[in-house]
C-alpha distance (Angstrom), angle and dihedral (degrees) to the residues before:
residue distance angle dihedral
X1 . . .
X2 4.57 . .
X3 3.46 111.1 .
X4 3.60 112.0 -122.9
X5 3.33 122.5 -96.5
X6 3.89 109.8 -116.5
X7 4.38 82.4 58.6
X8 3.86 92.0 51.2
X9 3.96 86.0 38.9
X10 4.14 94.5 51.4
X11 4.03 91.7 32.6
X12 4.28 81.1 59.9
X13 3.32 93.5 53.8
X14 4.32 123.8 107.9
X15 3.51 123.4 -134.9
X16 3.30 89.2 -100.6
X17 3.84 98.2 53.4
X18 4.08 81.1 54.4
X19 3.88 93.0 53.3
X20 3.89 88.6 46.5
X21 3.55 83.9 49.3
X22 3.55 94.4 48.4
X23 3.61 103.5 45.2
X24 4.02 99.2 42.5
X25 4.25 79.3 58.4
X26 3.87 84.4 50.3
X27 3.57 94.9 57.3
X28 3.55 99.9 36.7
X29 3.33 93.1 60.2
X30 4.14 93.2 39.5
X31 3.44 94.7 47.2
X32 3.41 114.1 37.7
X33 4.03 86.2 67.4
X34 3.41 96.3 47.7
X35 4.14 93.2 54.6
X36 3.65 82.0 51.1
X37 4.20 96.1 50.8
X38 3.62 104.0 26.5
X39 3.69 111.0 30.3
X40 4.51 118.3 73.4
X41 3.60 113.5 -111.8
X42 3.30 92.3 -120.9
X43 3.94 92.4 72.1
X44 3.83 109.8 90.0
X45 3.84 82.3 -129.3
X46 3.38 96.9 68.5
X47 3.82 117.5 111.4
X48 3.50 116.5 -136.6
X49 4.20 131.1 -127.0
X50 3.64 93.9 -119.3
X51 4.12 87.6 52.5
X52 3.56 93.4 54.7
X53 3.95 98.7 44.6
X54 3.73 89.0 51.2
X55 3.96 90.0 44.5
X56 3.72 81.7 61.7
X57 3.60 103.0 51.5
X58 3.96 89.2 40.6
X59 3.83 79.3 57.6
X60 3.98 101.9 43.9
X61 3.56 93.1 48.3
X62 3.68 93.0 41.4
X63 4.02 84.1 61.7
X64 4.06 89.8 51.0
X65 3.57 85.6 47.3
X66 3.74 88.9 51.5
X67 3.41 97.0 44.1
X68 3.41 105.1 49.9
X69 3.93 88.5 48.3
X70 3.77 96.5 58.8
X71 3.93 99.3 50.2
X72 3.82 92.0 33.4
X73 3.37 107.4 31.9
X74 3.54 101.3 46.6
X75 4.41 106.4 14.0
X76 3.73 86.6 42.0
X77 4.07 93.4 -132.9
X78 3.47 117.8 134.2
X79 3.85 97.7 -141.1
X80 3.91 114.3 -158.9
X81 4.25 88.9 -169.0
X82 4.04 96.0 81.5
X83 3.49 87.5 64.4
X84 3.66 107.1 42.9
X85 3.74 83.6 53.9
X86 3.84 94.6 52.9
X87 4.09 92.6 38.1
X88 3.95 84.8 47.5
X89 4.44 97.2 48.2
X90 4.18 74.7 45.3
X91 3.63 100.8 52.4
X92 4.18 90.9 42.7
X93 3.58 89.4 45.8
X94 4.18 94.3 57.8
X95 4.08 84.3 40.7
X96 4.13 80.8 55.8
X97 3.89 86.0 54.7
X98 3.27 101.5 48.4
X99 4.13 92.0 51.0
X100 3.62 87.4 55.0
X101 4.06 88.2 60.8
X102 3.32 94.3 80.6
X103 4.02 137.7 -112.3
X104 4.17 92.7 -105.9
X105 3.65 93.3 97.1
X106 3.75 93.4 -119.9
X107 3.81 115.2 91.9
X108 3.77 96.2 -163.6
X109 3.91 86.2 -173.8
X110 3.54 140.0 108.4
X111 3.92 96.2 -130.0
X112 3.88 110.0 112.6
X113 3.31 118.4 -115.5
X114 3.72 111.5 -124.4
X115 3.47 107.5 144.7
């Protein structure tokens, strides 16, 4: 059986190619906020709202992804658990939206309701 080749690629890698690796992840994920928070939008470095909402679900569902790789890919155990904790931080999340409605009776919003 090969192994594939992002293991042999990271097992190649120096200790300094992992604190490279390390730190440019660091910053990413320090920086890209702060552009968004601190600097006008105006600036061309500013990083938009839509950027870093789709940053974040790149990210969550790179974790999944992740996840369900290590115990399936390589134990061999299909493990339901990954997704009832990603259906369940979904399901609270819509319950979040529809709080933020409002308790007037009227929605007024576009938001679906599907609770």
């Amino acid at each position: 059986m090969r192994t594939p080749f992002i293991i042999r690629l990271l097992s190649a890698m120096s200790r300094t190619g992992w604190i490279a690796l390390a730190a440019f992840a660091a910053l990413t994920l320090i920086v890209m906020p702060a552009l968004h928070l601190w600097v006008p939008e105006s600036s061309p470095f500013h990083v938009s709202t839509y950027v870093i909402t789709l940053s974040g679900k790149i990210l969550c569902y790179a974790i999944v992804a992740l996840a369900m790789d290590l115990i399936w890919g390589y134990a061999g155990i299909l493990s339901l658990g990954h997704g009832l904790f990603f259906a369940l931080g979904g399901y609270v999340f819509g319950m979040y939206l529809m709080r933020q409605i409002g308790t007037d009776g009227s929605y007024q919003s576009l938001l679906p309701d599907f609770m």
